[in-house]
C-alpha positions in Angstrom: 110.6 96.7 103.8 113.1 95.4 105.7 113.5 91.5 106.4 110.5 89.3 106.1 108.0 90.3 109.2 106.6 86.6 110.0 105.3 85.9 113.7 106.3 83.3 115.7 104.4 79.9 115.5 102.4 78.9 118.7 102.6 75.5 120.1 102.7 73.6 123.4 106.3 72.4 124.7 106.0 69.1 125.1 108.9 66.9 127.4 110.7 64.0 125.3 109.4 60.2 126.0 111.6 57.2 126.8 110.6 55.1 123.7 112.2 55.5 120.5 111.2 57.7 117.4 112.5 60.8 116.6 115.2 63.0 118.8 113.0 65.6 120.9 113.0 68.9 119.4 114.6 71.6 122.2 112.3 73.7 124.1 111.3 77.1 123.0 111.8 79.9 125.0 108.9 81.7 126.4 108.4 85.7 124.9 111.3 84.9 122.5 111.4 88.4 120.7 110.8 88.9 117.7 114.1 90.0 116.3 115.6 86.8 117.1 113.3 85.3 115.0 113.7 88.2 112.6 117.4 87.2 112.6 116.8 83.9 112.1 113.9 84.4 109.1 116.8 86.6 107.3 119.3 83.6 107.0 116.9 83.1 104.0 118.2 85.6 100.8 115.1 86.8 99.1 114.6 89.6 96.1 113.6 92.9 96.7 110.8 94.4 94.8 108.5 97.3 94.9 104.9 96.9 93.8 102.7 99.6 92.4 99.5 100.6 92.7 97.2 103.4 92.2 95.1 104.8 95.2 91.3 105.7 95.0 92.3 109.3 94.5 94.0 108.4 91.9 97.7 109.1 93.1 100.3 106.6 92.7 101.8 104.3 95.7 104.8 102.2 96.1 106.0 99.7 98.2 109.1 97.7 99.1 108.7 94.3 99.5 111.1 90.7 100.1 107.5 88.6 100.7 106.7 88.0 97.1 106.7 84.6 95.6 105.5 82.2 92.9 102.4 80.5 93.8 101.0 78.7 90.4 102.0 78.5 87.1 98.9 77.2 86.0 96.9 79.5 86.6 99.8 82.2 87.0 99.6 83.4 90.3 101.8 85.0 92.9 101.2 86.7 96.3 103.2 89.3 98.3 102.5 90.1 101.6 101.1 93.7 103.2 101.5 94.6 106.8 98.4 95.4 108.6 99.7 98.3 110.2 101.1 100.1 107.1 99.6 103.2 106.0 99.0 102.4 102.5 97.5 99.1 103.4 94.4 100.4 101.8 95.0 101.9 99.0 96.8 98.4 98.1 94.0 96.2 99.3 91.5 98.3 97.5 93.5 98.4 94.3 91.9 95.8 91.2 95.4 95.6 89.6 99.0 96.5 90.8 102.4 95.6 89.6 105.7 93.6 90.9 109.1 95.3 90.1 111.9 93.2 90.5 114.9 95.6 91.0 118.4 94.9 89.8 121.0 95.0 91.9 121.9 99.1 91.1 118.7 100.0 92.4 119.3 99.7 96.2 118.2 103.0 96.7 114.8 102.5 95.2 114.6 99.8 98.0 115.1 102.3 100.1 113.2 104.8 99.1 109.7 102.7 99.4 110.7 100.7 102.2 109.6 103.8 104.6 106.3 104.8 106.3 106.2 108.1 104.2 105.2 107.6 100.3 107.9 108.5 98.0 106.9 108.7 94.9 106.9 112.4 93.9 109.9 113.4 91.7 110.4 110.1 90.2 110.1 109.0 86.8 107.9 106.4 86.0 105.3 105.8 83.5 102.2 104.9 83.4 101.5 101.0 82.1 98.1 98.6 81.7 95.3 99.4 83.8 97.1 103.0 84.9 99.5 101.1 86.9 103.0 103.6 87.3 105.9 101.4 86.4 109.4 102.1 87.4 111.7 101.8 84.5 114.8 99.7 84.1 114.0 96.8 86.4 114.9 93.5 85.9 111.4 92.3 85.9 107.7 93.7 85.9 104.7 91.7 86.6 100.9 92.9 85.9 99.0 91.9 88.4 95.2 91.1 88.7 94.8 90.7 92.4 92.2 87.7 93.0 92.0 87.4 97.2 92.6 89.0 100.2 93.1 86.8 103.3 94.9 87.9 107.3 97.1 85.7 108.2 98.7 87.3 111.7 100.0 90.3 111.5 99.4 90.6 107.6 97.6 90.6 104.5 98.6 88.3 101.8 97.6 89.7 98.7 97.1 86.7 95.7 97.2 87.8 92.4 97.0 86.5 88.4 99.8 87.5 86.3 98.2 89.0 83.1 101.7 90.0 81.6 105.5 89.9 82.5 109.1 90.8 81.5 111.8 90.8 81.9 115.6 92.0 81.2 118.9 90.9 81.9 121.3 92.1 84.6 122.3 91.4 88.4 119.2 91.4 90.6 119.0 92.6 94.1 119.0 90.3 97.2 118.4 90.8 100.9 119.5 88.6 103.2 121.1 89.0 106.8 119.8 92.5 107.2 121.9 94.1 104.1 121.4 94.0 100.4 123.7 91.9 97.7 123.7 91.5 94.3 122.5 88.2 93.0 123.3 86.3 89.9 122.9 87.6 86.3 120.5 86.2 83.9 117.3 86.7 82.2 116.6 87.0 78.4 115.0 90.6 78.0 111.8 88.7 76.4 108.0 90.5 76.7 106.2 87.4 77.5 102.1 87.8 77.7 100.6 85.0 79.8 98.9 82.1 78.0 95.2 81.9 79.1 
């Protein structure tokens, strides 16, 4: 995926009054496109990652992603966010599990590879993890996933999940930010840590 695909918030221009209180916001431009706001949206550095999943047929699917994010630590939950329009839209909404792959900053090229309309998975190794997921090896973090809700919100579906298990391993992790990819700090304690229930 490339930068995060967010649509532009409506709301009514409104003209600045004489009395005091805050300094009137400027105007926005009417049919702004959306790469400006693109551009703008990808100021903000985010990870990369590419979630798994496995299709009703029973083949595996991958996806790049910069929309996933904490939600909850108590209960754990993320979410990630799945374009409407994207072909395997429904092999991820229909999927009960799926994991989060949070690639180091050497794996560039798996970004790549998922971030596409065609599916990519054939000659690559992965194995095959709890509930059948196909996990990528050597990234610098897995989650499991339990996906709990599906709700639209414009042009995509967020996906919320429960982390059932997580880990990860030390090393540079990827960032995007500004329409190119960068390596990000080093850290992490290579620790397999189930969630508490």
């Amino acid at each position: 995926m490339t930068p995060a695909q967010g649509g532009a918030a409506a709301g009514a221009v409104t003209t600045a009054r004489a009395s005091a209180g805050p300094p009137a916001q400027p105007p926005r431009q009417a049919g702004t496109p959306h790469r400006a706001l693109r551009n703008t949206l990808g100021r903000y550095a985010t990870g990369v990652a590419v979630v798994t999943a496995r299709s009703p047929n029973g083949l595996p699917v991958a996806m790049t992603i910069n929309s996933f994010t904490a939600v909850s630590l108590d209960p754990p939950l993320i979410l990630w966010c799945l374009a409407v329009r994207s072909a395997r839209g429904a092999a991820f909404t229909a999927a009960t599990h799926f994991a989060v792959h949070v690639l180091t900053a050497s794996q560039h090229q798996l970004a790549t590879r998922f971030a596409g309309p065609a599916e990519q998975t054939h000659d690559l190794p992965m194995t095959t993890g709890p509930h059948r997921l196909p996990l990528l090896p050597d990234t610098a973090a897995t989650l499991i996933c339990r996906q709990t809700g599906l709700f639209t919100a414009g042009d995509h579906t967020v996906l919320l999940a429960e982390v059932e298990s997580h880990t990860a391993a030390p090393g540079q992790t990827l960032l995007f930010a500004d329409g190119a990819f960068h390596p990000g700090p080093s850290t992490g304690n290579g620790r397999v840590c189930p969630v508490d229930g």
